[in-house]
C-alpha positions as semicolon CSV with decimal commas, in nm:
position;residue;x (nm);y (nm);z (nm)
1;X;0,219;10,628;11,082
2;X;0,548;10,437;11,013
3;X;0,666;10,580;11,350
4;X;0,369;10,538;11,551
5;X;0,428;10,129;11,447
6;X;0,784;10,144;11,547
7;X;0,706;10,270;11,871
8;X;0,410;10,027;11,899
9;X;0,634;9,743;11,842
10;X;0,905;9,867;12,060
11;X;0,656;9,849;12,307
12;X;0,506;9,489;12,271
13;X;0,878;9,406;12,298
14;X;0,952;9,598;12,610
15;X;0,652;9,410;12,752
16;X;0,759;9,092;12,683
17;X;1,118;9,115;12,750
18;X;1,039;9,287;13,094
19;X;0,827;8,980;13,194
20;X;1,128;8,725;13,097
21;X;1,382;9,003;13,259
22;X;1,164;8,894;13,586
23;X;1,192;8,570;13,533
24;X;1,545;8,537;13,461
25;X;1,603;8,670;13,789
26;X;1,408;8,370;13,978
27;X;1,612;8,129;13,730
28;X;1,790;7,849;13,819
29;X;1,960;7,804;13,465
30;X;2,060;8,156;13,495
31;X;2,319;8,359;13,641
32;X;2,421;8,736;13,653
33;X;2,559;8,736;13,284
34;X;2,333;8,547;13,157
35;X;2,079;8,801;13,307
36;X;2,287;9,096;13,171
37;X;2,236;8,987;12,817
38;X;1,866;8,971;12,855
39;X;1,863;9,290;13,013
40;X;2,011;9,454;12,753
41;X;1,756;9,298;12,489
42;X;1,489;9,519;12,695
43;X;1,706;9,795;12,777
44;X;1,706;9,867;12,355
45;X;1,337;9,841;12,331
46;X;1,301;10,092;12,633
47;X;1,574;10,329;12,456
48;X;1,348;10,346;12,117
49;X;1,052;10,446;12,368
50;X;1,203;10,723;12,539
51;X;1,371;10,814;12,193
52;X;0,972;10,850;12,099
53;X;0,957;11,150;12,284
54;X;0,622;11,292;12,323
55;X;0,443;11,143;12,090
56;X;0,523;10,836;12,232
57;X;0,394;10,938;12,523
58;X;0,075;11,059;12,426
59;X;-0,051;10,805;12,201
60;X;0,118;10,483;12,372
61;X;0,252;10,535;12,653
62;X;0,032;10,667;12,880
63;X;-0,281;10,459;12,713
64;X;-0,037;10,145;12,845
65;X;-0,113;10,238;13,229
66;X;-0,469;10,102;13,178
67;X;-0,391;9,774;12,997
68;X;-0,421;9,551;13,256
69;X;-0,085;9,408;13,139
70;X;0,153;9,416;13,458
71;X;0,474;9,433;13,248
72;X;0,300;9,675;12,990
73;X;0,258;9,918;13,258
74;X;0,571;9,895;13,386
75;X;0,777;9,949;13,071
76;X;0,559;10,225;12,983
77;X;0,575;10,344;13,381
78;X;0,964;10,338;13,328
79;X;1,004;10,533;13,038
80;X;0,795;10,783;13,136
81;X;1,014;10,818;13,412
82;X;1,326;10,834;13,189
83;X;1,105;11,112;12,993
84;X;1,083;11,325;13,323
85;X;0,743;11,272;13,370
86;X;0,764;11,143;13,744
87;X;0,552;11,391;13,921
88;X;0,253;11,321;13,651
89;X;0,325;10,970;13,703
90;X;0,321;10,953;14,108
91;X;0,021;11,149;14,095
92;X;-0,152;10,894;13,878
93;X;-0,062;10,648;14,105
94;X;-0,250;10,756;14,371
95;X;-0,578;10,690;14,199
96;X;-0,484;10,343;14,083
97;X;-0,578;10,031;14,146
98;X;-0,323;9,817;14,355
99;X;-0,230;9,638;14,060
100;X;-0,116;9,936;13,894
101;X;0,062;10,074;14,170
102;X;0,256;9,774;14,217
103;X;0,376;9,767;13,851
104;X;0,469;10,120;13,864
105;X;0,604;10,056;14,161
106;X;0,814;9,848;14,020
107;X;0,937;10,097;13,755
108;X;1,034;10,342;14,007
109;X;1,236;10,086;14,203
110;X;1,450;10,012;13,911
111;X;1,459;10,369;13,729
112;X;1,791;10,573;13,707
113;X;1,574;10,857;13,681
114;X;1,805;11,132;13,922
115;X;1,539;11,341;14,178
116;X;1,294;11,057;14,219
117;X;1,326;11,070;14,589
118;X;1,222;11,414;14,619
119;X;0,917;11,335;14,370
120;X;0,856;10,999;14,589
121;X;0,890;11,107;14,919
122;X;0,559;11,368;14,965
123;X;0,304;11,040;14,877
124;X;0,452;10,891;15,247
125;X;0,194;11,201;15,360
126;X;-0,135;11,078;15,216
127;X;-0,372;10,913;15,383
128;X;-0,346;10,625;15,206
129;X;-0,240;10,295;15,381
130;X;-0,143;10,113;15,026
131;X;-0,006;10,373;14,914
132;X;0,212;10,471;15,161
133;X;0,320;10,092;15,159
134;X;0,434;10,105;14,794
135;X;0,661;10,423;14,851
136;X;0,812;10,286;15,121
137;X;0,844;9,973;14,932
138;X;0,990;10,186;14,650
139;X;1,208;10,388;14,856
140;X;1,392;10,115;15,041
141;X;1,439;9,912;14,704
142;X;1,656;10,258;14,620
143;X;1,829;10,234;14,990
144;X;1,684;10,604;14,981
145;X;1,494;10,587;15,285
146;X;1,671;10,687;15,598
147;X;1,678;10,523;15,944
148;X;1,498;10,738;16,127
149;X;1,165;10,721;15,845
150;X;1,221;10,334;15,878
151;X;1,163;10,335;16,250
152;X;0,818;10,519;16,207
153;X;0,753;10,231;15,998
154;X;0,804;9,899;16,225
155;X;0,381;9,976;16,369
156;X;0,211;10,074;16,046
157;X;-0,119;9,962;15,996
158;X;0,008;9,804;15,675
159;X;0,188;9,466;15,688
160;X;0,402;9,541;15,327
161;X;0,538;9,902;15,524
162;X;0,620;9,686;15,829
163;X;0,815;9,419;15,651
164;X;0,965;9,693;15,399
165;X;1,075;9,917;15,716
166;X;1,247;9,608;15,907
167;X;1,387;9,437;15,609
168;X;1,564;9,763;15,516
169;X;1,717;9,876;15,870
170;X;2,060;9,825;15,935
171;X;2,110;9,665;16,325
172;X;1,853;9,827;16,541
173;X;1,956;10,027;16,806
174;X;1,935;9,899;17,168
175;X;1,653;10,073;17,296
176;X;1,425;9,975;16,957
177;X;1,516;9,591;17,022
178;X;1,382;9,588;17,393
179;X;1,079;9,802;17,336
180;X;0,957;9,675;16,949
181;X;1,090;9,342;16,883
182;X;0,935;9,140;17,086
183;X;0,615;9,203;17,001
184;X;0,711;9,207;16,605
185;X;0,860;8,879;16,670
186;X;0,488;8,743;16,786
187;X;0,288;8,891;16,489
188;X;0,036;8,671;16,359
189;X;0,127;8,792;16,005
190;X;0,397;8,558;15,901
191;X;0,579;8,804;15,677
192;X;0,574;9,071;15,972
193;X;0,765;8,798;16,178
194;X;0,995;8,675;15,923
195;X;1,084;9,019;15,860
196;X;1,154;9,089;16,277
197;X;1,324;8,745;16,245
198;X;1,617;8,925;16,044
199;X;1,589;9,253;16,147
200;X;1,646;9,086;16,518
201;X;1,967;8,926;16,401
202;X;2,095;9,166;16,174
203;X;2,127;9,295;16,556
204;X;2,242;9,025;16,672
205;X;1,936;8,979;16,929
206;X;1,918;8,637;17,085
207;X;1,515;8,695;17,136
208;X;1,515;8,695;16,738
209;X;1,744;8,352;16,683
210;X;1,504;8,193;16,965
211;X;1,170;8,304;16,760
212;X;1,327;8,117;16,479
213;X;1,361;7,802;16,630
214;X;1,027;7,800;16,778
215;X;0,912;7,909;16,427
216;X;1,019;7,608;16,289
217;X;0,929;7,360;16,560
218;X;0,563;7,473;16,554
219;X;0,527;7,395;16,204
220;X;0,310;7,631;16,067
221;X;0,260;7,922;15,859
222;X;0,617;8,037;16,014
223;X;0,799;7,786;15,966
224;X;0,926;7,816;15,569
225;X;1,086;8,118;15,609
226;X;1,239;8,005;15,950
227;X;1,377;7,703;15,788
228;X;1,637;7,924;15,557
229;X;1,706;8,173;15,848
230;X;1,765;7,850;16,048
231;X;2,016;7,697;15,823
232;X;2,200;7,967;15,723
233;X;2,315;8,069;16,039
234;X;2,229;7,738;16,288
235;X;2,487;7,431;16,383
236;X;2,455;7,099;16,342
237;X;2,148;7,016;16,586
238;X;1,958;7,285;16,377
239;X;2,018;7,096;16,047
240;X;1,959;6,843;16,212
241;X;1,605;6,972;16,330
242;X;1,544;7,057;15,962
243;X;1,631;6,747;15,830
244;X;1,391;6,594;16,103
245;X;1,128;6,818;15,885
246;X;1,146;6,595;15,555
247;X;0,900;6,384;15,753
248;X;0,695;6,603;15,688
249;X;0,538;6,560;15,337
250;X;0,405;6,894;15,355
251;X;0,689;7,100;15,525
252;X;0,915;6,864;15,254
253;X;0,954;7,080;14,967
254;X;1,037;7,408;15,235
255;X;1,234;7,151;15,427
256;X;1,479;7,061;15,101
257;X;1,512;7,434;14,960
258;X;1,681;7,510;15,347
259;X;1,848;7,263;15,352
260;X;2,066;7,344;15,045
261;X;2,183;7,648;15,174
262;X;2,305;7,458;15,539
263;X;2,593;7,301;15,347
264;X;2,599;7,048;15,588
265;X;2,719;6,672;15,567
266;X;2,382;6,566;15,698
267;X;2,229;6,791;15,451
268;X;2,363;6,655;15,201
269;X;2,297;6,261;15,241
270;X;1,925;6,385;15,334
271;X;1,899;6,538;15,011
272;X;2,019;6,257;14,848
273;X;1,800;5,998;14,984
274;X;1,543;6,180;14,872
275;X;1,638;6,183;14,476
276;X;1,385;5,845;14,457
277;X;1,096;6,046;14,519
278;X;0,961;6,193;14,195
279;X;0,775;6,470;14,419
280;X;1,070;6,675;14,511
281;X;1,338;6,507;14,366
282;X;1,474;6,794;14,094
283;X;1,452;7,014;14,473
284;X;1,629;6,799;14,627
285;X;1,889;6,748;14,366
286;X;1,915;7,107;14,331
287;X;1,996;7,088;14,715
288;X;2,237;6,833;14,686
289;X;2,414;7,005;14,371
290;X;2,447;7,314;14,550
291;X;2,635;7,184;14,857
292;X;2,852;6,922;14,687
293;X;2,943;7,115;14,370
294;X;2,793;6,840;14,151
295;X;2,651;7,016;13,820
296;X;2,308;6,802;13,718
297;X;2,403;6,773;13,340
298;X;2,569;6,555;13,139
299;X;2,600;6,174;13,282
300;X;2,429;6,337;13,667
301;X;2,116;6,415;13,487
302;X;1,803;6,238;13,309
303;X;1,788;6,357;12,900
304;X;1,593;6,624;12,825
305;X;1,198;6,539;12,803
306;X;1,266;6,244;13,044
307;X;1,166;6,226;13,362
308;X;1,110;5,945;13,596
309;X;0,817;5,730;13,671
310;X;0,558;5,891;13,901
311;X;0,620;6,260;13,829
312;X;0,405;6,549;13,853
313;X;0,268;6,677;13,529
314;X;0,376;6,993;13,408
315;X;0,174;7,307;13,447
316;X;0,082;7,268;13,055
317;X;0,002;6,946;13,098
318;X;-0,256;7,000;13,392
319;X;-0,570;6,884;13,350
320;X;-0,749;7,085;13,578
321;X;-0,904;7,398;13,480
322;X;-0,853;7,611;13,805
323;X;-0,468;7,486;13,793
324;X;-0,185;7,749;13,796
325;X;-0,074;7,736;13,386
326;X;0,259;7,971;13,479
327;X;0,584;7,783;13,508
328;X;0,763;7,813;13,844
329;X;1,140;7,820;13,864
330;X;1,149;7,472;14,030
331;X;0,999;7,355;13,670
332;X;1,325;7,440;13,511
333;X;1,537;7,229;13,740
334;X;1,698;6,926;13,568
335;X;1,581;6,565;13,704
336;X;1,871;6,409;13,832
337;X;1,981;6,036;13,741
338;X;2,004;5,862;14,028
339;X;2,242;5,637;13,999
340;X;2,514;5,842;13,841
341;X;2,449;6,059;14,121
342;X;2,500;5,776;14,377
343;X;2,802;5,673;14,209
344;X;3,001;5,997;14,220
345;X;2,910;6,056;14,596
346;X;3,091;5,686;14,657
347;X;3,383;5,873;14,569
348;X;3,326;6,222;14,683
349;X;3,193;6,155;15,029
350;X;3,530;6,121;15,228
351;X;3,584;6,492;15,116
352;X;3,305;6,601;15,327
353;X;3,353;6,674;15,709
354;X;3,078;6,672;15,952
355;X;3,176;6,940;16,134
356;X;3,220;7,212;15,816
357;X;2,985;7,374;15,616
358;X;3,006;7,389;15,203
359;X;2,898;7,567;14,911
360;X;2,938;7,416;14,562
361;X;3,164;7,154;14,685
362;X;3,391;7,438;14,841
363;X;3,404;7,490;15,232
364;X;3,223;7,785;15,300
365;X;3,413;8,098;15,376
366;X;3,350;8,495;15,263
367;X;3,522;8,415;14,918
368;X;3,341;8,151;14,797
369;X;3,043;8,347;14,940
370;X;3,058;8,620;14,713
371;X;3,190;8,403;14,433
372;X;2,836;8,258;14,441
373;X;2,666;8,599;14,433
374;X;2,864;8,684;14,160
375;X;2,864;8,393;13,934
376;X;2,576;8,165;14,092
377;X;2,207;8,072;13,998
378;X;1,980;8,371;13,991
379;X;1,703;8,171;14,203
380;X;1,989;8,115;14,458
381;X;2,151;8,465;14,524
382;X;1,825;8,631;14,689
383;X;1,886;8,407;15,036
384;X;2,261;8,426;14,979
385;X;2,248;8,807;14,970
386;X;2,029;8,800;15,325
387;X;2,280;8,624;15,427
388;X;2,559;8,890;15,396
389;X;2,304;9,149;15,488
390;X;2,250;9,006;15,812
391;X;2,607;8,925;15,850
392;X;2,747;9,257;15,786
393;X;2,483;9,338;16,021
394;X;2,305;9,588;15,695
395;X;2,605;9,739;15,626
396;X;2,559;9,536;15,265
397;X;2,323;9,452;15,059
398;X;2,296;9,335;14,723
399;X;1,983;9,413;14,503
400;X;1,964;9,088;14,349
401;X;1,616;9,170;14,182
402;X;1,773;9,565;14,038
403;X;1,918;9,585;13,700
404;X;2,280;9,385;13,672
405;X;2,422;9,721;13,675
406;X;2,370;9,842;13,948
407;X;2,395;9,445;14,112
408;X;2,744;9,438;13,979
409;X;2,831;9,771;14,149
410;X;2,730;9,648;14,485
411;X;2,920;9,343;14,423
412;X;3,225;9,555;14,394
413;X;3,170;9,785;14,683
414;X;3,124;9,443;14,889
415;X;3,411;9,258;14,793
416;X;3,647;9,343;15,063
417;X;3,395;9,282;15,335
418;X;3,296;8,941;15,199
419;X;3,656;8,830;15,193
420;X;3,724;8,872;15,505
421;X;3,344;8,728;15,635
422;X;3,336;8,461;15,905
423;X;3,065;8,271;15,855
424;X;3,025;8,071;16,196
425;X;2,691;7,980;16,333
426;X;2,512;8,327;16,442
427;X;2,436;8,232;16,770
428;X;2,807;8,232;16,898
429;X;2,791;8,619;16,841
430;X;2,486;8,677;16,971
431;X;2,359;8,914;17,276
């Protein structure tokens, strides 16, 4: 009985420290150590589990998968995994909601577990759309599915196996480009298309940098993931076509998050302009901060607890009963103080060129690049690693959302390329 409330509380723990895991890696107060260390919190509680054995198994483990509880489920999904129990596992999947596949989905994608491709790979044979979608899903989360699987892929009936199969493809051969592309570049779906949208550069297809712009200038559905694809690899007219975008109110908070990653003088003063407006100002300042190299603490920043006149309430401070009560990373970001902020760019400005682009203050080249995947904001390194995916044309690709292990690996195996990255505006090396 003493055991059984070991394990039980080993559990509860895993739960929970899976589920701020997940949210350390959407963090912008958090970077890749500071992930590690809560990773290895969880990583103990997961140890006593599989150190349960059977028992724990049998009497928690499996009763888990029909909790309801996302993280629940996937804790007890990955131990079970780490226990050996794959096939039982997968096969349990099938008959599962989507909810539970998902968080066992999510198990699989992170498990060390050695032969889960041979266990995972049979399910791509049922006739079952979803299901098929979270295996592939799975599978190129592991970078275990190979090319010619992906290209089966790029039609399915299921949008998730479409954007799975394109997001995962290294540049597309010739033939695939003139014959598939086009049409995934005019999907309806919006994922579909943003997904085409970097598979098509990744290949360097002009078509692809072409549907971005439109994307954006249509303003619509499209046009936030555009935006980032835009101003990661545009010039100046294209920040300039996104800065155009603040005009927007709606298209302003999609508008700001690009923007940061253009590292462009205009960028910058854009994003600054916008501090006064209580609405997006932390974005903005988040923006601004990540271009210039201006940390928001200390003097830059409000106190904590204050924030400025007009500001949205917090989510626990809604007063509406259908509002969303779970924080979002944006609700993390310090408010910036305005005129501190103001005052150091009076003095920082004349180290800014027009005609360059910057990250953290630095001008942007492959080693200060992968100096930001490696030491940056967690929230931040997902579009930075798309960026050297697409730039490396697939040949690399960090799993910013795997365990820091195997994160820190890639890092490693990447280093040489990223040094010596060029990172002009795509559409000089385009075909």
């Amino acid at each position: 009985m003493v055991l059984e409330d070991v394990l039980e509380e080993h559990l509860d723990e895993a739960s929970f420290r899976w589920l701020q895991w997940e949210r350390a890696l959407e963090a912008p107060d958090f970077n890749l150590t500071d992930t590690a260390a809560r990773e290895e919190q969880l990583a103990a509680h997961l140890h006593g589990l599989v150190l349960g054995g059977t028992e724990a198994a049998a009497s928690l483990l499996w009763p888990a998968l029909d909790s309801g509880d996302a993280s629940r489920i996937t804790a007890a999904a990955y131990v079970l995994l780490s226990q050996g129990q794959a096939e039982v596992l997968l096969n349990f999947m099938q008959g599962a909601s989507s909810e539970v596949r998902a968080a066992v989905r999510r198990a699989v994608e992170v498990s060390a577990s050695p032969g889960l491709g041979s266990h995972v790979l049979p399910l791509l044979k049922r006739d079952d759309l979803s299901l098929q979608a979270h295996v592939l899903e799975a599978m190129t989360f592991r970078h275990e599915a190979p090319p010619e699987l992906l290209t089966g892929y790029f039609l399915h009936d299921e949008p998730r196996a479409r954007m799975a199969a394109l997001r995962a493809s290294d540049a597309l051969p010739e033939d695939t480009v003139r014959r598939l592309l086009p049409g995934l570049l005019e999907s309806e779906h919006p994922g579909i298309r943003a997904a085409a949208m970097e598979a098509g550069l990744t290949a360097g297809a002009r078509g692809a940098w072409e549907a971005c712009r439109q994307a954006v200038r249509a303003c619509n559905a499209h046009t936030p993931q555009a935006m980032v694809l835009l101003a990661l690899f545009g010039n100046d007219a294209d920040t300039a076509l996104l800065v155009d975008m603040l005009g927007t109110r709606d298209m302003r908070p999609h508008a700001l998050w690009a923007l940061g990653f253009s590292g462009r003088l205009v960028a910058m003063e854009a994003c600054l302009a916008l501090l006064e407006d209580p609405l997006v100002a932390r974005l903005a300042g988040e923006a601004f901060s990540a271009m210039t190299g201006l940390p928001l603490e200390g003097l830059h920043a409000l106190p904590p607890g204050e924030q400025p006149e007009g500001a949205p309430p917090s989510p626990e401070q809604q007063e509406d009963l259908d509002a969303d009560l779970v924080p979002r990373p944006e609700d993390e970001l310090p408010w910036p103080c305005i005129g501190a902020v103001r005052y150091w760019w009076k003095e920082a400005r004349p180290r800014f060129h027009a005609e360059r682009r910057y990250l953290n203050g630095q001008l942007l080249e492959g080693p200060v690049l992968l100096e930001a995947l490696t030491h940056g904001p967690m929230r931040r390194r997902h579009v930075l690693a798309r960026e050297f995916a697409i730039r490396s044309q697939g040949r690399h690709r960090i799993p910013t959302r795997a365990f820091t292990q195997r994160q820190w690996s890639a890092l490693a195996q990447a280093r040489g390329a990223c040094e010596q990255l060029r990172l002009l505006p795509l559409e000089r090396t385009l075909r």
